[in-house]
C-alpha positions as CSV (number, residue, x, y, z in Angstrom):
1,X,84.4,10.4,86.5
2,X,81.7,11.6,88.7
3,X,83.8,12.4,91.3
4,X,86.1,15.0,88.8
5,X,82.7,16.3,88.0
6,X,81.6,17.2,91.3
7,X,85.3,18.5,91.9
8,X,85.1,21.1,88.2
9,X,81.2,22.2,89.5
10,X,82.9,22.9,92.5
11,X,85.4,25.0,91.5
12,X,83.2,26.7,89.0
13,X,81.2,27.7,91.8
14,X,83.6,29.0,94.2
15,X,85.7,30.7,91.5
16,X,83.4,33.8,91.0
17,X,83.2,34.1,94.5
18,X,87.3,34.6,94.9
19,X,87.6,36.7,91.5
20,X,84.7,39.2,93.2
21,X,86.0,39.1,96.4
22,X,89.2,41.8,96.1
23,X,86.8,44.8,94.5
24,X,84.5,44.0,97.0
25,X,87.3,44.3,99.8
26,X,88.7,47.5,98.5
27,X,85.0,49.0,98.0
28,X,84.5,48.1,102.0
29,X,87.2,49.4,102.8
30,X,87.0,53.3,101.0
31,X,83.7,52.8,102.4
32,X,84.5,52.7,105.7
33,X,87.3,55.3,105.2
34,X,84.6,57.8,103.8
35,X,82.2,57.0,106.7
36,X,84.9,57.7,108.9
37,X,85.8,61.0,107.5
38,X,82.7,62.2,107.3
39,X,81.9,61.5,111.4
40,X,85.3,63.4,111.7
41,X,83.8,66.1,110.0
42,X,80.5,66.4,111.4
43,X,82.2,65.9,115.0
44,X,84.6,69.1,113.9
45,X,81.6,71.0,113.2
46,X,79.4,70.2,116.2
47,X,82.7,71.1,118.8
48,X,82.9,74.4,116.7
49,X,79.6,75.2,117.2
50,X,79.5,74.4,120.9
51,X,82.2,76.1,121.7
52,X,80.9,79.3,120.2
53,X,77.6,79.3,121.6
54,X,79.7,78.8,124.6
55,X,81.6,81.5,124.1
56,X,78.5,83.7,123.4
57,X,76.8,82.4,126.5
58,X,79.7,84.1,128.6
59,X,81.9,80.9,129.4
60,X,84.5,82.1,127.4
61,X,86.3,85.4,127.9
62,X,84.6,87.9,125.1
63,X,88.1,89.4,124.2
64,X,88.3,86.9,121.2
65,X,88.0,83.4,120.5
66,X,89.4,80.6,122.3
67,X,92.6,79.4,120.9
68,X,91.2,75.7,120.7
69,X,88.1,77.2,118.6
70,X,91.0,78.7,116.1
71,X,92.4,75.5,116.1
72,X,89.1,73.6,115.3
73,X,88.1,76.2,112.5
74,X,91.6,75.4,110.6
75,X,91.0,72.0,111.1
76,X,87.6,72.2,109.7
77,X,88.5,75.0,107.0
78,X,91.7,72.8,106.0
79,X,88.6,69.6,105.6
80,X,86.7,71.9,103.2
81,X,89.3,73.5,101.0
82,X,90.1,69.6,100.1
83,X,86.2,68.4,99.7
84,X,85.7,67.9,95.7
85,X,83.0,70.8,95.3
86,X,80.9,71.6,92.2
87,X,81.2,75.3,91.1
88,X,77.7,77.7,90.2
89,X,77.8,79.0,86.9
90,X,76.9,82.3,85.2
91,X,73.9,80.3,83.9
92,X,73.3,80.0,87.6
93,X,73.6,83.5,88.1
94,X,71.3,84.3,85.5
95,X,68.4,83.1,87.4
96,X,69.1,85.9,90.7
97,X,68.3,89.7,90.5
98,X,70.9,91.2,88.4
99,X,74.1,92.6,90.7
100,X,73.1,91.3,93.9
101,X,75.0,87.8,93.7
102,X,78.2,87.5,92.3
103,X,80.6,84.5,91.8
104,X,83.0,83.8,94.4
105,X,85.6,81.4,92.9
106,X,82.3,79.1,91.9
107,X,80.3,80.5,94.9
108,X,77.5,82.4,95.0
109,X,78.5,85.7,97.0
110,X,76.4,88.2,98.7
111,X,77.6,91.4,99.8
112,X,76.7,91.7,104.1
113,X,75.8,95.3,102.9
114,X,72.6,93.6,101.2
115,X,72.1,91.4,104.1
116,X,73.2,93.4,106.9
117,X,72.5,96.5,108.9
118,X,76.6,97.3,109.7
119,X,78.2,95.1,112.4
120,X,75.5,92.9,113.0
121,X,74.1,89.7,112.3
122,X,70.2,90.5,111.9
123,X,69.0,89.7,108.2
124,X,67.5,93.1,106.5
125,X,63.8,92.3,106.2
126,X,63.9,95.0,102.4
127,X,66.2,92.3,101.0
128,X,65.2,88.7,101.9
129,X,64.1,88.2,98.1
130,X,67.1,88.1,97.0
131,X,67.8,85.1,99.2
132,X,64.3,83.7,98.4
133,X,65.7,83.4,94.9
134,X,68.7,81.5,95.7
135,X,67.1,79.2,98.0
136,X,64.7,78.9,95.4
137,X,67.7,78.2,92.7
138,X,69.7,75.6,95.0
139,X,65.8,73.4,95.8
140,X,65.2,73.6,92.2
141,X,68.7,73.1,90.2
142,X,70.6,71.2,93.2
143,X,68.2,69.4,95.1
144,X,70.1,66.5,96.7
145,X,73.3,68.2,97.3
146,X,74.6,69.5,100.5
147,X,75.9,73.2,100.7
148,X,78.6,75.1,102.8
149,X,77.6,78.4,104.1
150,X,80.7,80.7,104.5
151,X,80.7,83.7,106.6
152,X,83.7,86.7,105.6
153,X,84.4,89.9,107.2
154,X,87.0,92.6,106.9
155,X,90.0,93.0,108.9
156,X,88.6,95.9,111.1
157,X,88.4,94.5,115.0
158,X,84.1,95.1,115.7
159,X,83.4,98.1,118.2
160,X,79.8,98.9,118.9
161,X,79.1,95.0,118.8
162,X,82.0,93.6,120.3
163,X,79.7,93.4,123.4
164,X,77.3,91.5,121.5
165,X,79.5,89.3,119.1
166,X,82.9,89.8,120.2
167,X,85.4,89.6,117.1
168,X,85.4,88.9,113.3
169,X,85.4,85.1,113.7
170,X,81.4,85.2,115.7
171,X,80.3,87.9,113.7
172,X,81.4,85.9,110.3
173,X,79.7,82.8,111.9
174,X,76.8,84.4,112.8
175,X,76.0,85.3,109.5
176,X,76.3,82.7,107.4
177,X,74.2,81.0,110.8
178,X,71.7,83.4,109.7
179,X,71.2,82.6,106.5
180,X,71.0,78.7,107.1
181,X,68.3,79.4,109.7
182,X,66.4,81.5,106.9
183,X,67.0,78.9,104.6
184,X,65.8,76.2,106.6
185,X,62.8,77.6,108.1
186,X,61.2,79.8,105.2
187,X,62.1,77.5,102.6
188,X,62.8,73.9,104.3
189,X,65.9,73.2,103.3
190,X,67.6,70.7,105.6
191,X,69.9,72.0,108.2
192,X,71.7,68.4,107.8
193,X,72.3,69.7,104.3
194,X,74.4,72.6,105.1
195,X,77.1,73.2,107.1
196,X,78.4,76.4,108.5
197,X,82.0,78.0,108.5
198,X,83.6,81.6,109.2
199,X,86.7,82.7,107.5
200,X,86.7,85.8,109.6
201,X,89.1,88.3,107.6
202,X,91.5,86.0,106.5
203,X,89.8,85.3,102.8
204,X,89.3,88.2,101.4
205,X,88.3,89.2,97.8
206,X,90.4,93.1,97.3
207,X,92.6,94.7,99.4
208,X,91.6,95.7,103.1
209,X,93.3,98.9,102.7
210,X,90.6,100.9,101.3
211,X,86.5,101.3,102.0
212,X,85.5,99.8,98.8
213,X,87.6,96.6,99.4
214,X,86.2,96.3,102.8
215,X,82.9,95.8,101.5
216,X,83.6,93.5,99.2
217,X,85.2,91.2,101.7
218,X,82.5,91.3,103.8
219,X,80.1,88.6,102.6
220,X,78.5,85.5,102.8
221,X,79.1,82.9,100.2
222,X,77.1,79.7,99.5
223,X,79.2,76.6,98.1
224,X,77.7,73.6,96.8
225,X,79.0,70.5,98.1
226,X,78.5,67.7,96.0
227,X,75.5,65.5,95.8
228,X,74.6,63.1,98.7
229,X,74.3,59.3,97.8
230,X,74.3,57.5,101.1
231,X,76.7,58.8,103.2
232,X,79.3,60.0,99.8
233,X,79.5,63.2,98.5
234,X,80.3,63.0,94.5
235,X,80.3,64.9,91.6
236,X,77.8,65.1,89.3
């Protein structure tokens, strides 16, 4: 008798351990997965970014963008259009000065107009309030999240600052770089909290063909990206 007693305690010890041990299994292991895909991620952006400072430091040929860089900002573009983002709202839009940001497909969109002199990548000094006030709006509504910075130009190859920038792809890089480095230093916003991509020409808003569309595709848009719980980006 004592010995089946010792035998049922037993087994009514070891018998949570195997019911709980398959979730915990499949838990490790879209873990892992996540971690994984998010050091593929992070190593997609860090050999983007290297190879366009390279490129502005002179190692590559100015006349455009190396074909591997092309290849990484699909790759990277292509990990984006798939990550489960949040949209802004009109609520959200409420809070900014009236017709300066407007929604982007759930992004908040700034005209390069607003932010730009034309062709270059130097933030106007008249109109940093306006990104005071969304920096402000993403530290008070979303802190915790991560946000994707997206840099858009028109389709019209640069000129005066092809020197200095060399196509569509830096130019729309350089902006959206701009506005992280604002971000970050006049408002401390984490730069590991926001990552950087150009779409160059290739997303745009109206119709290239005329001067009114060609302002509206140039622009930089701000994405959120989901809020950061260890190393997971989830809904909310």
């Amino acid at each position: 008798m004592n010995a089946r007693c010792v035998l049922l305690g037993t087994l009514f010890l070891v018998l949570p351990t195997v019911v709980s041990c398959v979730p915990y299994k499949r838990y490790a292991a879209a873990r892992d997965e996540l971690d994984r895909a998010k050091r593929a991620n992070e190593d997609l952006v860090r050999r983007l970014n290297h190879e366009i400072t390279r490129r502005q430091s002179g190692t590559v040929p100015a006349a455009g963008m190396a074909p591997d860089v092309l290849a990484l900002n699909e790759q990277l573009r292509g990990e984006l259009d798939r990550r489960d983002r949040n949209p802004f709202t009109k609520e959200d839009l409420g809070k900014l000065p009236a017709g300066k940001v407007v929604l982007d497909d759930g992004g908040l969109s700034l005209g390069s107009d607003l932010l730009f002199p034309p062709g270059v990548a130097n933030l106007k000094p008249s109109h940093l309030s306006v990104l005071d006030s969304v920096a402000n709006l993403l530290k008070t509504s979303y802190a915790g999240e991560k946000f994707i910075l997206e840099g858009h130009t028109d389709d019209t190859p640069l000129k005066s600052t092809k020197k200095l920038y060399g196509d569509n792809w830096n130019l729309g890089y350089q902006r959206a770089h701009a506005v992280f480095e604002f971000f970050s230093k006049e408002h401390g916003i984490a730069k590991e909290d926001m990552l950087i991509v150009t779409y160059g020409y290739l997303r745009p808003v109206a119709p290239n063909s005329t001067a009114e569309g060609k302002r509206q595709n140039r622009r930089v848009v701000i994405r959120r990206g989901g809020e950061i719980r260890g190393n997971v980006a989830v809904r909310r």
